[in-house]
TIKEFI-29850 format. One record per residue (C-alpha): x, y, z; residue in three letters. Coordinates in pm, 1 decimal. Layout:
BEGIN
@X:X; Y:Y; Z:Z; r:ALA
...
This chain:
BEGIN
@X:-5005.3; Y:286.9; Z:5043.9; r:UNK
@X:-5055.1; Y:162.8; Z:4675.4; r:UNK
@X:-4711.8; Y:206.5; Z:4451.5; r:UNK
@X:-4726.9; Y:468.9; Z:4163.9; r:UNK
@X:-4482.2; Y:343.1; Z:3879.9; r:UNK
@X:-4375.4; Y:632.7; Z:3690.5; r:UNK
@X:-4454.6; Y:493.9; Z:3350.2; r:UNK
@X:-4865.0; Y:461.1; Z:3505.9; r:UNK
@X:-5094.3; Y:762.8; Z:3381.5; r:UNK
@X:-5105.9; Y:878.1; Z:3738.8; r:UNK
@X:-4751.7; Y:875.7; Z:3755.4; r:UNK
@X:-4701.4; Y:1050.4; Z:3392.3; r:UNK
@X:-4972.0; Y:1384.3; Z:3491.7; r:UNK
@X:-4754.9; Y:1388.1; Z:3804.9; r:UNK
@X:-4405.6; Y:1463.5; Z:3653.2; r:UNK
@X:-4298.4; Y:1806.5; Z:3419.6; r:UNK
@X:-4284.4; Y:1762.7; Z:3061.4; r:UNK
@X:-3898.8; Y:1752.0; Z:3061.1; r:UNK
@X:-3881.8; Y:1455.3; Z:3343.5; r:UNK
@X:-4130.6; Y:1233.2; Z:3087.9; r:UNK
@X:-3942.6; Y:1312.8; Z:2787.9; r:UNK
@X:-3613.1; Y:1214.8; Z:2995.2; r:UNK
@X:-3805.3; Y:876.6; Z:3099.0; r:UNK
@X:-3909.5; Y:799.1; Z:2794.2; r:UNK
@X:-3579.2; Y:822.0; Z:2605.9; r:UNK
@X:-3386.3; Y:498.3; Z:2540.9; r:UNK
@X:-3068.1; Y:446.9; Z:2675.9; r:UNK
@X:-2844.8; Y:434.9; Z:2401.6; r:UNK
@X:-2590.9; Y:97.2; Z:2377.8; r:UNK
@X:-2176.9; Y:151.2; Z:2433.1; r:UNK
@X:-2043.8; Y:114.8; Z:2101.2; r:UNK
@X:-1723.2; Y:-84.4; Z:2124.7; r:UNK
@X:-1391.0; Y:114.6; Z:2101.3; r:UNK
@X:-1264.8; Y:-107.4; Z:1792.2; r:UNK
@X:-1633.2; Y:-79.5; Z:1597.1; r:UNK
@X:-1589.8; Y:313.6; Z:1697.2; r:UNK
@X:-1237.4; Y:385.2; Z:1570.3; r:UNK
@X:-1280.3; Y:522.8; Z:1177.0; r:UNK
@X:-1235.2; Y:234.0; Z:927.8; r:UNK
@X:-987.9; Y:466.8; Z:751.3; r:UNK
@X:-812.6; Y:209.2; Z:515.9; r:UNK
@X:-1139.7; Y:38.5; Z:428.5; r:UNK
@X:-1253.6; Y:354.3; Z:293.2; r:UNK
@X:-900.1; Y:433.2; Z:94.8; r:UNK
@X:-802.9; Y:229.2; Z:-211.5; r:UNK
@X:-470.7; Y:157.9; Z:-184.6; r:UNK
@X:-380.5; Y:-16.6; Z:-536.3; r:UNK
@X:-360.6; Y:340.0; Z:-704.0; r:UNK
@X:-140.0; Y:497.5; Z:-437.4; r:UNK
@X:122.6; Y:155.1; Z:-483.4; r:UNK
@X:94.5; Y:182.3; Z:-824.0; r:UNK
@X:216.9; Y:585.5; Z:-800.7; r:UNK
@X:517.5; Y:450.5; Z:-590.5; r:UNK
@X:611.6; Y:171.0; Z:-821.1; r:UNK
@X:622.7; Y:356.3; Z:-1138.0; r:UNK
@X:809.1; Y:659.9; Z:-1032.6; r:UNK
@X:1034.5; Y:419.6; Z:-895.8; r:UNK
@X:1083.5; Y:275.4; Z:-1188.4; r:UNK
@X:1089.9; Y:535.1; Z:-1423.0; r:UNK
@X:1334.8; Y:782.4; Z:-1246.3; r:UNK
@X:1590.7; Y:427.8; Z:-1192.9; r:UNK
@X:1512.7; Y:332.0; Z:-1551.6; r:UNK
@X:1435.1; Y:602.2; Z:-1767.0; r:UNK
@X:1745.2; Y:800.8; Z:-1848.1; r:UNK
@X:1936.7; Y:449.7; Z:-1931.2; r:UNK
@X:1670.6; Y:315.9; Z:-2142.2; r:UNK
@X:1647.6; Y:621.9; Z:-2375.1; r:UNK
@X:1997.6; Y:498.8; Z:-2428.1; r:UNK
@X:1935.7; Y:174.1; Z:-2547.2; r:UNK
@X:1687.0; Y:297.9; Z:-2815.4; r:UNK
@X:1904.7; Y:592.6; Z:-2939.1; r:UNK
@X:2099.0; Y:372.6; Z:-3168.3; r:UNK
@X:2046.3; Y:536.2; Z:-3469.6; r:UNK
@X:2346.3; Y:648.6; Z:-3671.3; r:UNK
@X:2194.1; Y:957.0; Z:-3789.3; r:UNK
@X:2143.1; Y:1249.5; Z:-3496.1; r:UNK
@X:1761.1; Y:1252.7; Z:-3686.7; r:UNK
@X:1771.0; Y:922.6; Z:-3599.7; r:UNK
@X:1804.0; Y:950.0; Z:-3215.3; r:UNK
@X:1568.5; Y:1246.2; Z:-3217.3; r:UNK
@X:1353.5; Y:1071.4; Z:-3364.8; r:UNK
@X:1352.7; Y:754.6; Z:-3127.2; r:UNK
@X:1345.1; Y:1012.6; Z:-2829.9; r:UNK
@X:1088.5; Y:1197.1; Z:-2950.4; r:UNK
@X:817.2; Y:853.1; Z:-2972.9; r:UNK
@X:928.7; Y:700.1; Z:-2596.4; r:UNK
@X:862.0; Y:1077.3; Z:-2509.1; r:UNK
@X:522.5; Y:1036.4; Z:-2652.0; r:UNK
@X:455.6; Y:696.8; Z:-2550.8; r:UNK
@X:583.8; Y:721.8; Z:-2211.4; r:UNK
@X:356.5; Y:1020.1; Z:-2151.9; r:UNK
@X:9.1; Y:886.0; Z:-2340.0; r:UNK
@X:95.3; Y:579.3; Z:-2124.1; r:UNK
@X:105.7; Y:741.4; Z:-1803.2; r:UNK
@X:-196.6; Y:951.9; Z:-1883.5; r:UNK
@X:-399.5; Y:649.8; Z:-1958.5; r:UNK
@X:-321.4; Y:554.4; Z:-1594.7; r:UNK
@X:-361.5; Y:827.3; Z:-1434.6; r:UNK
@X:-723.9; Y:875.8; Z:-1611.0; r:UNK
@X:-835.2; Y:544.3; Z:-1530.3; r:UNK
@X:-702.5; Y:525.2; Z:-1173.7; r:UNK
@X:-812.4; Y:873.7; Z:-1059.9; r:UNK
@X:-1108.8; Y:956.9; Z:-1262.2; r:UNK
@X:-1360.3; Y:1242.3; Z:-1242.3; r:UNK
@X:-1649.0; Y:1269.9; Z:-1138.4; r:UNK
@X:-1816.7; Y:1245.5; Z:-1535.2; r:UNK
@X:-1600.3; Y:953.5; Z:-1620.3; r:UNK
@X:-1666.2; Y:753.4; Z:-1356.1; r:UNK
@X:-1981.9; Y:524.8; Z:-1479.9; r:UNK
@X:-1852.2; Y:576.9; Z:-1886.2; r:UNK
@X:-1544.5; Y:497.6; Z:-2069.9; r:UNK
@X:-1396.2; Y:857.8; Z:-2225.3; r:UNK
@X:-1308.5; Y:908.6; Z:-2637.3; r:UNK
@X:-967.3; Y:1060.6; Z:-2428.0; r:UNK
@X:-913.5; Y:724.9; Z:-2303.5; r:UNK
@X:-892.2; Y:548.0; Z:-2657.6; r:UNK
@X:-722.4; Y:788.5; Z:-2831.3; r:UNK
@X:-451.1; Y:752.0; Z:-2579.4; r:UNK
@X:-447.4; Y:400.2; Z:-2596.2; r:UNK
@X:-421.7; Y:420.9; Z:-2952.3; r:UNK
@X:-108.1; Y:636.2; Z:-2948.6; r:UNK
@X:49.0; Y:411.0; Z:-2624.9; r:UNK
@X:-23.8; Y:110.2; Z:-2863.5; r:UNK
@X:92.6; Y:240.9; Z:-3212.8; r:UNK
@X:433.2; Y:395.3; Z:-3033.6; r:UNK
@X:484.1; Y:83.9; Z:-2882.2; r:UNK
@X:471.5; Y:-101.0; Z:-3241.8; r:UNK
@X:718.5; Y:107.7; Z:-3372.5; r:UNK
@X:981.7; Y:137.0; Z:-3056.3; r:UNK
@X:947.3; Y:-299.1; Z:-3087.3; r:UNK
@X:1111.5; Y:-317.5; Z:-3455.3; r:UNK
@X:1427.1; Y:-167.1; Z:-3259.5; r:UNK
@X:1401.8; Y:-330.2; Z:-2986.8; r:UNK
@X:1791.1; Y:-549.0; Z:-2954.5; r:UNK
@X:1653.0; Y:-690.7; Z:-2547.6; r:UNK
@X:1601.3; Y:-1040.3; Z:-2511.4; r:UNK
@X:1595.0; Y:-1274.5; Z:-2777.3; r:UNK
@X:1405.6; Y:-1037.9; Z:-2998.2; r:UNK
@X:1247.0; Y:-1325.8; Z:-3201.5; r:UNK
@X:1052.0; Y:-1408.9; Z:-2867.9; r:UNK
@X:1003.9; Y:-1047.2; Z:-2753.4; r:UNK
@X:887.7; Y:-887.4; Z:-3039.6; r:UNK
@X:567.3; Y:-1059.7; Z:-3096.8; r:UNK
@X:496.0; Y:-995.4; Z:-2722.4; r:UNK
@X:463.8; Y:-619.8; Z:-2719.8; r:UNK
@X:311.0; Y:-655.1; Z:-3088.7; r:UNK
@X:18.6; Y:-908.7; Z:-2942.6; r:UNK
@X:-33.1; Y:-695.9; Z:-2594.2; r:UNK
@X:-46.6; Y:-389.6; Z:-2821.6; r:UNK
@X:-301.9; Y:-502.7; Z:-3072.5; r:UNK
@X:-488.8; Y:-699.8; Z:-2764.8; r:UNK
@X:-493.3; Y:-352.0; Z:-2578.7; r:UNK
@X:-626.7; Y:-135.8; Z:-2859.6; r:UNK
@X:-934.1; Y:-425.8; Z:-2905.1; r:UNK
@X:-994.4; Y:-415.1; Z:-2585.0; r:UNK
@X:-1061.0; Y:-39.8; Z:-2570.0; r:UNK
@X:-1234.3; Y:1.8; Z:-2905.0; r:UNK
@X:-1472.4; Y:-289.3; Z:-2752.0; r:UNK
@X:-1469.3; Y:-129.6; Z:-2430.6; r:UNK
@X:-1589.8; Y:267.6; Z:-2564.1; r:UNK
@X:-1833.2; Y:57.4; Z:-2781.8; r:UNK
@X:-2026.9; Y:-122.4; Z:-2524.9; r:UNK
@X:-1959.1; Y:179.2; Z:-2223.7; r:UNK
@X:-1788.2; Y:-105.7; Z:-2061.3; r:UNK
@X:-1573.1; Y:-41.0; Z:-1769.7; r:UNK
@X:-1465.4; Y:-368.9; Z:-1744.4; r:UNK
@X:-1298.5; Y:-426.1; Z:-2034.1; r:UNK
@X:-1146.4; Y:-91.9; Z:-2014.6; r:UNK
@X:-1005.3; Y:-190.3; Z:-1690.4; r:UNK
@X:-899.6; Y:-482.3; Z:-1861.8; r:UNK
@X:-715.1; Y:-305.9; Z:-2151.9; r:UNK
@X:-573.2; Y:-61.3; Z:-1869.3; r:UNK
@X:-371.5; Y:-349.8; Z:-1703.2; r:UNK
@X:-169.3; Y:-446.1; Z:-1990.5; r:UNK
@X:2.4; Y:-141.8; Z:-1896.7; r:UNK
@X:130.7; Y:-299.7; Z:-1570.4; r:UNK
@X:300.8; Y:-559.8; Z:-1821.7; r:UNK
@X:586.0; Y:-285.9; Z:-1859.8; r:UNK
@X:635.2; Y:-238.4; Z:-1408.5; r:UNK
@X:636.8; Y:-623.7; Z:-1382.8; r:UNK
@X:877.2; Y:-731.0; Z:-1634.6; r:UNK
@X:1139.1; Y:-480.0; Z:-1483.7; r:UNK
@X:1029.5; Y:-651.6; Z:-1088.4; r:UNK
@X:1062.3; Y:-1026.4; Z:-1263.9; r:UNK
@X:1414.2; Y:-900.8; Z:-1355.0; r:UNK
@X:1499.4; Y:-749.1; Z:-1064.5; r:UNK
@X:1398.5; Y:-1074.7; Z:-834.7; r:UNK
@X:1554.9; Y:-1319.9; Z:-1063.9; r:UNK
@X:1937.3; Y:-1115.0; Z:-1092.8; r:UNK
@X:2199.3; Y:-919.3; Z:-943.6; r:UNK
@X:2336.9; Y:-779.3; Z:-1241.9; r:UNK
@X:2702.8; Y:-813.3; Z:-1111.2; r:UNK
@X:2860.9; Y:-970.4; Z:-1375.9; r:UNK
@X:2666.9; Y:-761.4; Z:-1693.4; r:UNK
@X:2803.2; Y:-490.1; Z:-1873.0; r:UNK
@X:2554.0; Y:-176.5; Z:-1928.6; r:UNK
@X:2560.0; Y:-231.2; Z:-2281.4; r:UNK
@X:2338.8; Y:-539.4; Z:-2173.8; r:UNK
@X:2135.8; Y:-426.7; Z:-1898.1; r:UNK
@X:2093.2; Y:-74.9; Z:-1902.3; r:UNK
@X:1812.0; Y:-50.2; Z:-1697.0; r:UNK
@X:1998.2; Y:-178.0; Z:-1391.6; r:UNK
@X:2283.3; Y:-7.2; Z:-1186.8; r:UNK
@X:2604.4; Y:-190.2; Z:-1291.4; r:UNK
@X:2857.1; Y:26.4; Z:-1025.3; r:UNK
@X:2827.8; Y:-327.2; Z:-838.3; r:UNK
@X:3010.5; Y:-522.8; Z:-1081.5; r:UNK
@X:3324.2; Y:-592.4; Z:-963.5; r:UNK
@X:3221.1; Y:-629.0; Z:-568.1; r:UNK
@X:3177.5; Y:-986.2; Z:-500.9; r:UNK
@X:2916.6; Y:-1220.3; Z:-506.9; r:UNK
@X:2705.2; Y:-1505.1; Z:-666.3; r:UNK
@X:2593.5; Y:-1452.8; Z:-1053.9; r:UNK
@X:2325.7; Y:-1533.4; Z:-1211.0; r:UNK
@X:2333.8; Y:-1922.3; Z:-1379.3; r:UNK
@X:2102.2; Y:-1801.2; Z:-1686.2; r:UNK
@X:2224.0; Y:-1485.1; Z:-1923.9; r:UNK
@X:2072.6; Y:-1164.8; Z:-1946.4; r:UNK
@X:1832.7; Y:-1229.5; Z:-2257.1; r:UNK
@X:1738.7; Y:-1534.5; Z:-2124.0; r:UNK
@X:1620.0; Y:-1341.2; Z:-1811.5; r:UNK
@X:1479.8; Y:-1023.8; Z:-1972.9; r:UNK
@X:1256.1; Y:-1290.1; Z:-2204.3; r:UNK
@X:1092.7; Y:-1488.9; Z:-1926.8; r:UNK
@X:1041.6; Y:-1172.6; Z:-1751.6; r:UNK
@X:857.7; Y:-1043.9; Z:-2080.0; r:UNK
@X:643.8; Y:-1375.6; Z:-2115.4; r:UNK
@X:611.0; Y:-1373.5; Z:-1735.8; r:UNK
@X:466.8; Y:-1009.3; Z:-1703.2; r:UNK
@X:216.7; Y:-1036.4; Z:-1948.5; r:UNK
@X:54.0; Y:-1339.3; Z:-1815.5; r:UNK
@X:87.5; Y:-1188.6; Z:-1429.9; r:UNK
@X:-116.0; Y:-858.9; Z:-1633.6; r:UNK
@X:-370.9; Y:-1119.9; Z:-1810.9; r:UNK
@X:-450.5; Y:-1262.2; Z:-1457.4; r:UNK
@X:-572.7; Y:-929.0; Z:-1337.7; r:UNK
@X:-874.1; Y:-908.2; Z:-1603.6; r:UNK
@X:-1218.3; Y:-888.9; Z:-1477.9; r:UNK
@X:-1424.8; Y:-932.3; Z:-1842.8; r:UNK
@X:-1207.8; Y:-1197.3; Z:-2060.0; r:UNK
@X:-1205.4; Y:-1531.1; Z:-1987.6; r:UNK
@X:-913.5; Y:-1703.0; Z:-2016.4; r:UNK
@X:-704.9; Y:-1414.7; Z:-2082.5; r:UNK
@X:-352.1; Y:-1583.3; Z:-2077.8; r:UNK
@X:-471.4; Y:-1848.6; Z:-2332.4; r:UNK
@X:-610.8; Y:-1606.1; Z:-2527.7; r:UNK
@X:-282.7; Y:-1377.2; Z:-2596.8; r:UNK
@X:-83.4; Y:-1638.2; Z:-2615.3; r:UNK
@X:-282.9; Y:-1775.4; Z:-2882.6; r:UNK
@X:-222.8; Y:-1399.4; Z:-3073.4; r:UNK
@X:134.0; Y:-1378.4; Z:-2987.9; r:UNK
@X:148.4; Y:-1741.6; Z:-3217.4; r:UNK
@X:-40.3; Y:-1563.4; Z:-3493.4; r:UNK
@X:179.8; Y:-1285.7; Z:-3449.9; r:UNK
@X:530.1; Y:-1510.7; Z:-3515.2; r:UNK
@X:369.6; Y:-1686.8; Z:-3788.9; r:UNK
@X:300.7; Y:-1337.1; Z:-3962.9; r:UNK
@X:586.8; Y:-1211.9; Z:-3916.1; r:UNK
@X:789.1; Y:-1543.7; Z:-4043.1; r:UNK
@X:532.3; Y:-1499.7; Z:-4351.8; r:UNK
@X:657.2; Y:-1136.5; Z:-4421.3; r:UNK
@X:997.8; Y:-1210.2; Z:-4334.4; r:UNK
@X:1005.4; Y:-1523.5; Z:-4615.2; r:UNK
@X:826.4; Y:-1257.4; Z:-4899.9; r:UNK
@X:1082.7; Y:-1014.8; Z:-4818.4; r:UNK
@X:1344.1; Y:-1285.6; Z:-4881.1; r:UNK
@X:1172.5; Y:-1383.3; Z:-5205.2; r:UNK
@X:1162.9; Y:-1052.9; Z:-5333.6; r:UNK
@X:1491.6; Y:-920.1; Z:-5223.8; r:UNK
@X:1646.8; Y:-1240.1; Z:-5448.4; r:UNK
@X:1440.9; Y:-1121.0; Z:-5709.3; r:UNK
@X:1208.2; Y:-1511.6; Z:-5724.8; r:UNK
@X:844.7; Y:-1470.2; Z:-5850.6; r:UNK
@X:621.8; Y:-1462.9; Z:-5527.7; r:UNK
């Protein structure tokens, strides 16, 4: 008796349409359970949501005491005044995050007019809060937030110019300067043994529990914190090469102008022909 395979013709006018449909199918492959299980945080990008977290940390620890510091005026104008631009420049800062980091769906592939006219009021409120600012050795600090500001408002202009994202990204990150210079301070002291007057970003209630202090002082921590944070945000540029070298190259230019102006103001306050 001769053997009909079912795939022969005689075999195929044999069997219903369904049955050689059925036959003809492939047999589809198991799929592993670990290739099968949704690749849920491949698809999610973290950095923004730890970025959230770290800044509302740090703002609802830090804000209220920092106002502080900067409300040294003698006049009440004065301290409304001072409140008034870390108001501003607290909020323009946090919008220029949040539009960067969470986009829409138009701004996604172009670099907004929004996004430099907040950096430009982040960058001039930050000029102005750093002629107060007592932190650190101010001769050393000063130039730092003057240099990141004037660094981050090139950026963007050169950024909207060209519809670069990179270097938007890359002026966005100087921003991150301010998150990791309060982290650098928190790793490297305790705060026991410092008044509030000192550190008022940091809860003092520990000071008299205790414990090891900290060999170096307080200025001497919040400055290599400063210069530390704003290389740590120069690393994280995409578009400049050699970012670090760079600003530290403008923060020089910056201490040499401001030594300049300093010596004409001398000049002319002792009344010698310039």
């Amino acid at each position: 008796m001769p053997i009909i395979r079912y795939d022969s013709p005689t075999m195929e006018a044999l069997l219903p349409s369904q049955l050689r449909h059925f036959l003809a199918q492939e047999t589809p492959t198991s799929t592993p359970l670990a290739h099968a299980t949704p690749t849920v945080f491949a698809t999610i990008d973290l950095a923004p949501i730890l970025l959230v977290f770290l800044y509302a940390a740090i703002l609802l620890s830090y804000a209220s005491r920092s106002f502080r510091s900067y409300r040294k005026g003698h006049k009440e104008t004065d301290k409304l005044t001072d409140t008034s631009v870390i108001i501003v420049h607290s909020l323009s800062g946090i919008s220029e995050l949040a539009q960067f980091y969470f986009p829409t769906q138009h701004s996604l592939a172009t670099v907004p007019l929004s996004a430099v006219l907040l950096c430009a009021i982040q960058s001039a409120t930050n000029l102005i809060l750093v002629r107060k600012l007592h932190r650190g050795n101010p001769a050393l600090v000063r130039p730092v937030y003057q240099a990141g500001a004037l660094f981050r408002i090139a950026l963007m202009l050169a950024a909207y110019q060209c519809n670069s994202r990179g270097l938007y990204h890359d002026s966005v990150v100087v921003i991150h300067a301010f998150a990791y210079t309060r982290l650098i301070c928190y790793l490297l002291t305790t705060a026991n043994g410092f008044s509030e007057s000192e550190v008022p970003e940091y809860d003092v209630a520990r000071r008299g529990r205790a414990g090891s202090r900290s060999g170096i002082t307080v200025a001497q921590t919040y400055t290599a914190a400063v210069y530390g944070a704003a290389l740590l945000a120069m690393g994280q540029m995409e578009r400049v090469r050699c970012a670090g070298v760079v600003f530290l190259a403008l923060v020089g230019v910056v201490v040499r102008v401001e030594e300049w102006v300093s010596f004409c103001i001398v000049w002319r306050d002792i009344g010698l022909p310039g």
